[in-house]
Structure formats: C-alpha cells, structure tokens
DSSP file (Angstrom, degrees, kcal/mol; ACC not computed):
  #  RESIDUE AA STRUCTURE BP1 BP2  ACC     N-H-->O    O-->H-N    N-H-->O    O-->H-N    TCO  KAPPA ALPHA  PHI   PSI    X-CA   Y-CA   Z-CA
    1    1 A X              0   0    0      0, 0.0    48,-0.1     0, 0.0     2,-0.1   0.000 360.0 360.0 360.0 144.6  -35.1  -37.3  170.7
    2    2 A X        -     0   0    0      1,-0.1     2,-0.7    47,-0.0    49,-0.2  -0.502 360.0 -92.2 -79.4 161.4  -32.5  -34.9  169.0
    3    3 A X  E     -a   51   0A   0     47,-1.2    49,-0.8    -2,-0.1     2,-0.5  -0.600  45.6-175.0 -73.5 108.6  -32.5  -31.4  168.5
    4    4 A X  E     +a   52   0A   0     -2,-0.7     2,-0.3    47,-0.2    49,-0.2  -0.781   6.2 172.4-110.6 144.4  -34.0  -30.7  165.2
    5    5 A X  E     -a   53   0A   0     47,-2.3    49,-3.7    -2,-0.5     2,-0.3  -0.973  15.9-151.8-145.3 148.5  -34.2  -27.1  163.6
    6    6 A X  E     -aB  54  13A   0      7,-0.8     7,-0.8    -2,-0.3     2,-0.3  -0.993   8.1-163.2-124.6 144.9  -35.3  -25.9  160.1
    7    7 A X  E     +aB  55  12A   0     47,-1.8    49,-1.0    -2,-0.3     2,-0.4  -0.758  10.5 179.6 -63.5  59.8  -34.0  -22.9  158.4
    8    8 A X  E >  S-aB  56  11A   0      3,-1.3     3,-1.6    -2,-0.3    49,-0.2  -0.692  81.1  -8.8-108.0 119.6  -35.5  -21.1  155.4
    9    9 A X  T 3  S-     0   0    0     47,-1.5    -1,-0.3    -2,-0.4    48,-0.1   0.363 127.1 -65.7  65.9  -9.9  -33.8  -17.9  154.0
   10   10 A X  T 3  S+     0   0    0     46,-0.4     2,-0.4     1,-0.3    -1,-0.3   0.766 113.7 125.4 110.0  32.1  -31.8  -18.3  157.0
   11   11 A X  E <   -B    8   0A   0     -3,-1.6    -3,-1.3     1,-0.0    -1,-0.3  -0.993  65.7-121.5-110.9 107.6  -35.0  -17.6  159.2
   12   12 A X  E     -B    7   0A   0     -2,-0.4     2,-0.3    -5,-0.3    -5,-0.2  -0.088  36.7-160.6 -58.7 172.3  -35.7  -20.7  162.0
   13   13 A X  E     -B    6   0A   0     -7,-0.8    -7,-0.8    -6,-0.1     2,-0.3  -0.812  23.4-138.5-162.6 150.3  -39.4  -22.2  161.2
   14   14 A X    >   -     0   0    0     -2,-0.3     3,-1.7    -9,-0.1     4,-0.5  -0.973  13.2-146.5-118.9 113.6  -41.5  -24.1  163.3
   15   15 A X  T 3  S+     0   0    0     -2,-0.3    13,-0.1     1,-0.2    12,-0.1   0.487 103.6  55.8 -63.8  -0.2  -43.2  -27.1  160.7
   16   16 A X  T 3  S+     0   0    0      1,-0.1    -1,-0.2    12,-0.0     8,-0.0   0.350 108.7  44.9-117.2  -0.3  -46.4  -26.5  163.0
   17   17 A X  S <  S+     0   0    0     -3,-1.7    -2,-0.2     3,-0.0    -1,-0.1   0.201  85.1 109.1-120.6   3.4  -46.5  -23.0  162.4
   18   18 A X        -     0   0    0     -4,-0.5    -5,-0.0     1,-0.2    -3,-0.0  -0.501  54.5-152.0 -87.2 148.6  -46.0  -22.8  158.6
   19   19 A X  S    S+     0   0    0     -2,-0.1    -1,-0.2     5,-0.0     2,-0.1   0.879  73.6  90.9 -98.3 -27.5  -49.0  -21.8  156.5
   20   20 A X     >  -     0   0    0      1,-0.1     4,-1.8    -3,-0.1    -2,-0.2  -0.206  65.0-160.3 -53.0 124.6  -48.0  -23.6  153.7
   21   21 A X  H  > S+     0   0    0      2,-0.2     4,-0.9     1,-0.2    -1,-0.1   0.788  88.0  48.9 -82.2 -35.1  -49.6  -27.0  154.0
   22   22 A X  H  > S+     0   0    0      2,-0.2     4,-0.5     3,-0.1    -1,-0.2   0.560 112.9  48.7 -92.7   4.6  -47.4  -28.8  151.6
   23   23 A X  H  > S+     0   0    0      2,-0.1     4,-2.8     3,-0.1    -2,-0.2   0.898 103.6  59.9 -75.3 -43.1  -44.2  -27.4  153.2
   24   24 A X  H  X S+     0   0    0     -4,-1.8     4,-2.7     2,-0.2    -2,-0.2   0.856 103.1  52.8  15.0 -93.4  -45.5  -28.3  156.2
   25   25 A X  H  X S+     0   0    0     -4,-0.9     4,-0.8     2,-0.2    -1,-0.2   0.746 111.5  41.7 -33.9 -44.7  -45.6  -32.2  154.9
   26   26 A X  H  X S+     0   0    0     -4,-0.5     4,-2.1     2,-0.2    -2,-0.2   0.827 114.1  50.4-105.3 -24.5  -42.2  -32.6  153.8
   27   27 A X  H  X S+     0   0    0     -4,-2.8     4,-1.0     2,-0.2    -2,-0.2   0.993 122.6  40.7 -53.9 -49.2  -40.7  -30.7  156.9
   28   28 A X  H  X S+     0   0    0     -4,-2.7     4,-0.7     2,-0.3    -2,-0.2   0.698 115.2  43.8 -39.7 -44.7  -42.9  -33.1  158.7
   29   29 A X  H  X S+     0   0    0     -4,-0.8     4,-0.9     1,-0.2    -1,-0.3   0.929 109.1  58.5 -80.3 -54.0  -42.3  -35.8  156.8
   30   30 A X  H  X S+     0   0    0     -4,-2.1     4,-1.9     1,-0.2    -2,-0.3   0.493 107.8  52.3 -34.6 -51.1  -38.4  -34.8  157.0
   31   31 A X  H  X S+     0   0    0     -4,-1.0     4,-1.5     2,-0.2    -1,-0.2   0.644 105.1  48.2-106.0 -48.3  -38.7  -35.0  161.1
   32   32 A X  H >X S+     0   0    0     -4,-0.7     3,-5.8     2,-0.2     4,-0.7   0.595 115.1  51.1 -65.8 -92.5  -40.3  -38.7  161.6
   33   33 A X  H 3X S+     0   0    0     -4,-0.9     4,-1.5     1,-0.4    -2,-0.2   0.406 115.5  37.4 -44.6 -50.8  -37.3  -40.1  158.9
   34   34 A X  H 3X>S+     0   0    0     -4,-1.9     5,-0.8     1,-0.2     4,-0.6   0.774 120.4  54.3 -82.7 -12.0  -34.2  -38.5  160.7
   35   35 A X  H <<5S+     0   0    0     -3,-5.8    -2,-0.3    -4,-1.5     4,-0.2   0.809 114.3  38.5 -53.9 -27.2  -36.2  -39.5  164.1
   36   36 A X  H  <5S+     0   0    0     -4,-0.7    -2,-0.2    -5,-0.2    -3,-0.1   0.863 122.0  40.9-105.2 -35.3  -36.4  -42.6  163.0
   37   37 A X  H  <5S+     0   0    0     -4,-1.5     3,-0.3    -5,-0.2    -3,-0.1   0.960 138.2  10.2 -71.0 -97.6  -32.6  -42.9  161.2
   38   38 A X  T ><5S+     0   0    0     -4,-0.6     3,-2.9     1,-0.2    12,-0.2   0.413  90.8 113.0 -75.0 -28.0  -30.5  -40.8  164.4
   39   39 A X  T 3 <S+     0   0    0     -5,-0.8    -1,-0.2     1,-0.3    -3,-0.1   0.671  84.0  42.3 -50.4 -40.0  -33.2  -40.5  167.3
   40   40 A X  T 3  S+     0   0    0     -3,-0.3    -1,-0.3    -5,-0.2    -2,-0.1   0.748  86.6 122.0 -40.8 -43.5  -31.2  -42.8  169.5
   41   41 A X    <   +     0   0    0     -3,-2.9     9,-1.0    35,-0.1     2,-0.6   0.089  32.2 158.4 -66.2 147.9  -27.9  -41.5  168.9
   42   42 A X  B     -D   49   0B   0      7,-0.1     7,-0.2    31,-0.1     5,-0.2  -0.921  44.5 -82.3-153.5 140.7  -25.6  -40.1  171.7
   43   43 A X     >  -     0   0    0      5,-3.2     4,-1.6    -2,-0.6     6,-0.0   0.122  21.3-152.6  -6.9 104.1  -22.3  -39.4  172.6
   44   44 A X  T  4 S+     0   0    0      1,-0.2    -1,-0.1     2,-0.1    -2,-0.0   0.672 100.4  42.4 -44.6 -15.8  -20.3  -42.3  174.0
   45   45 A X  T  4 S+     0   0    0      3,-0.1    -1,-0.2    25,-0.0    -2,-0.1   0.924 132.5  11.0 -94.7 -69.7  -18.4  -39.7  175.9
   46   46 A X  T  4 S-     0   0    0      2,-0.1    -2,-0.1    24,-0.0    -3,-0.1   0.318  84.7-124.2-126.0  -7.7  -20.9  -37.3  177.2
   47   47 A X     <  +     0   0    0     -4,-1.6     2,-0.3     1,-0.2    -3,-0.1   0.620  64.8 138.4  88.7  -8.7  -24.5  -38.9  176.7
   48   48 A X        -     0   0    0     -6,-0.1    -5,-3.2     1,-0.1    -1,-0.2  -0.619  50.8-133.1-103.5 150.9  -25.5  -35.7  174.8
   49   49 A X  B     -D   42   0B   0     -2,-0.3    20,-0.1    -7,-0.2    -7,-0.1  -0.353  29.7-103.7-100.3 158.4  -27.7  -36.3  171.6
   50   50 A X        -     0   0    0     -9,-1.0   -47,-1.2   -12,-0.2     2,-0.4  -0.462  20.8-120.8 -78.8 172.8  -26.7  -34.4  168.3
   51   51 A X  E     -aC   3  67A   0     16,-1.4    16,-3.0   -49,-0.2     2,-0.3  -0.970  19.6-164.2 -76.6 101.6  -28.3  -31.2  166.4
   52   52 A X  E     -aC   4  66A   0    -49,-0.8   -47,-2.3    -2,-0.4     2,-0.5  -0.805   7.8-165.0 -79.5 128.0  -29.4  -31.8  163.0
   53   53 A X  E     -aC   5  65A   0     12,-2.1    12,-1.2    -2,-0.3     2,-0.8  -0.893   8.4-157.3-116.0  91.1  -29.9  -28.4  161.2
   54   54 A X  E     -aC   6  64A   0    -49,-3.7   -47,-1.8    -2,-0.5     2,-0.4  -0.722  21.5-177.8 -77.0 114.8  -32.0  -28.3  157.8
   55   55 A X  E     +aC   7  63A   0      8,-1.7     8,-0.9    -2,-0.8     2,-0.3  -0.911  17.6  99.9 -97.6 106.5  -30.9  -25.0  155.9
   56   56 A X  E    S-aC   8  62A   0    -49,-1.0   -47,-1.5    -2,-0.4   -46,-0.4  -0.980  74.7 -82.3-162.1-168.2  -32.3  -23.6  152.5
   57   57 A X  S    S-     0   0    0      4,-0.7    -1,-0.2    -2,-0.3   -47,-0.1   0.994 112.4 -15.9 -67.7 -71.7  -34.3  -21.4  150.1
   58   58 A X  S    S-     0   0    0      3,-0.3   -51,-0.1    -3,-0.1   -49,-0.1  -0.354  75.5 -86.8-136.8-152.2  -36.9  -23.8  150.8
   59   59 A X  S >  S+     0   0    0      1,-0.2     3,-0.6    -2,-0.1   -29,-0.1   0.826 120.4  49.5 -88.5 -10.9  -38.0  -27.3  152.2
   60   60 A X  T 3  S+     0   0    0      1,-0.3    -1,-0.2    -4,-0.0     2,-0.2   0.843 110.9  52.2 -98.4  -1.9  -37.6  -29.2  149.4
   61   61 A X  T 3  S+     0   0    0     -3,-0.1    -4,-0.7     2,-0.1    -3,-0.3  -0.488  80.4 141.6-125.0  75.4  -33.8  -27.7  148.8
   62   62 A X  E <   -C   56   0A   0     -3,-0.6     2,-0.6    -6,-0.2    -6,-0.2  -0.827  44.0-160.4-102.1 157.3  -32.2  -28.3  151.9
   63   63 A X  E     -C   55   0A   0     -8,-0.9    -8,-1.7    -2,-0.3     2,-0.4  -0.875  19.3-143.9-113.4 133.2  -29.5  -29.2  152.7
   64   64 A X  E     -C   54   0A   0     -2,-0.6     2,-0.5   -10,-0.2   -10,-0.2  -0.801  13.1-160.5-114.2 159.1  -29.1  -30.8  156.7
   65   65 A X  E     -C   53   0A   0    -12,-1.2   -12,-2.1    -2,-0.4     2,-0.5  -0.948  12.0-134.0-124.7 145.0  -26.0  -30.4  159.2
   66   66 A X  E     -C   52   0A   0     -2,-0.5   -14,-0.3   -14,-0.2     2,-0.1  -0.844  18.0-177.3-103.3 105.9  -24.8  -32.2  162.1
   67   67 A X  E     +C   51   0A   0    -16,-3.0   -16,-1.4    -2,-0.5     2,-0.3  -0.443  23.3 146.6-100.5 157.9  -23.7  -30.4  165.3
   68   68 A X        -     0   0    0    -18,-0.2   -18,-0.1     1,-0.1   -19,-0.1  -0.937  50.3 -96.2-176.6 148.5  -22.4  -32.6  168.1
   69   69 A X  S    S-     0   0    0     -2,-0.3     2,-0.3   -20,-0.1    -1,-0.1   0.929  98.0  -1.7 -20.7 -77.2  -20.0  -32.9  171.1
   70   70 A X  S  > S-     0   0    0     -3,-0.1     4,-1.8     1,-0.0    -1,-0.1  -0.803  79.3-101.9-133.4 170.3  -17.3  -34.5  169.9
   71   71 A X  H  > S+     0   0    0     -2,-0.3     4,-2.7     1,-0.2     5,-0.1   0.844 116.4  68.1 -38.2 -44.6  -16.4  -36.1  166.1
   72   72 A X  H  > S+     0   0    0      2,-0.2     4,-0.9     1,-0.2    -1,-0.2   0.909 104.3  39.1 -56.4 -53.9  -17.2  -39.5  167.4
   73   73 A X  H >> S+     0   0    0      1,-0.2     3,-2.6     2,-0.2     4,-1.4   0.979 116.8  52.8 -64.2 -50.4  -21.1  -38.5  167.7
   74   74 A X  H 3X S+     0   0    0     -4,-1.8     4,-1.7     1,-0.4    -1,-0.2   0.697 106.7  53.2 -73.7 -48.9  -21.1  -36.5  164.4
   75   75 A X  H 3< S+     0   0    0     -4,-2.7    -1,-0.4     1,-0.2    -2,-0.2   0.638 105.6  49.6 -71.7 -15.1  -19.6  -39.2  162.5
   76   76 A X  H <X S+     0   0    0     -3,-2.6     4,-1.3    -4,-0.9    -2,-0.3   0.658 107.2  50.4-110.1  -4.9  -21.8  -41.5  163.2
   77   77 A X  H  X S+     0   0    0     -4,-1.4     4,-2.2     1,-0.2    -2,-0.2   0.859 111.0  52.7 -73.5 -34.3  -25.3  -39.5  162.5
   78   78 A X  H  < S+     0   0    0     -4,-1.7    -1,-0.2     2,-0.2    -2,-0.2   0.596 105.7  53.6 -86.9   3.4  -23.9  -38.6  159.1
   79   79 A X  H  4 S+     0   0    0      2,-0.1    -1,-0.2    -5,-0.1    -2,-0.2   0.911 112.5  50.7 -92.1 -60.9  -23.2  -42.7  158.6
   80   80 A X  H  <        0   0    0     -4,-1.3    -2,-0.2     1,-0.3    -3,-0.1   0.842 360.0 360.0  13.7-104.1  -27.1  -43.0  159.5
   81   81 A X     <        0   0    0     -4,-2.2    -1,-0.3   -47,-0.1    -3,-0.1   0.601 360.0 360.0 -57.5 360.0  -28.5  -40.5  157.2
C-alpha cells in the first residue's frame, strides 16, 4: 500500500476520525480509488512506494501531490491518476 495523507486547512486528518460523515465518504471513497489506480507502484530503483498527499479547504476541493524517490516513480503515479 502507499502512503496516503489528507490535509484540510493545512491540518493532517484521519478519514476514520472525522465527525463529518459525508467527508468521511469521499475521503474514503478518495483512498480505495488511488489504492486501486497507484497501490502497486514502486520505485524501479529503490523498491520504495510513493506518497500521495490530498491538500485543501476541504474534501471535496483537493487538490493531491505525489512525493517519491526518484522522477521515475513520480511520473508514473501521476500517469495513473
């Protein structure tokens, strides 16, 4: 699995700790769908899987980023998504 993180106001969130129930949903929702697109990928190089980062005001205007090793990995999650 990758490392997936959400942001809101620039404050990390946990989708399993949110009270909101339909934010919740689409973070949730948000998690299976880039599992399911990237969850395999990994370095060619080093074996190490990327970070996908969702940042915004809130869940349903975010925006996600991809951290990785090298270029190689990085370019090929954002060909994914």
């Amino acid at each position: 699995m990758i490392d997936l993180r959400f942001e809101i106001n620039g404050r990390r969130v946990d989708p399993k700790n949110i009270g909101d129930a339909l934010t919740a949903a689409v973070m949730n929702a948000a998690t299976k769908e880039i599992n399911r697109k990237v969850g395999m990928c990994r370095c060619p190089v080093h074996g190490k899987r990327p970070t996908v980062v969702g940042k915004g005001r809130s869940a349903d205007k975010m925006t996600f980023e991809v951290e990785g090793c090298c270029e190689e990995l990085i370019s090929e999650v954002k060909r994914r998504f």
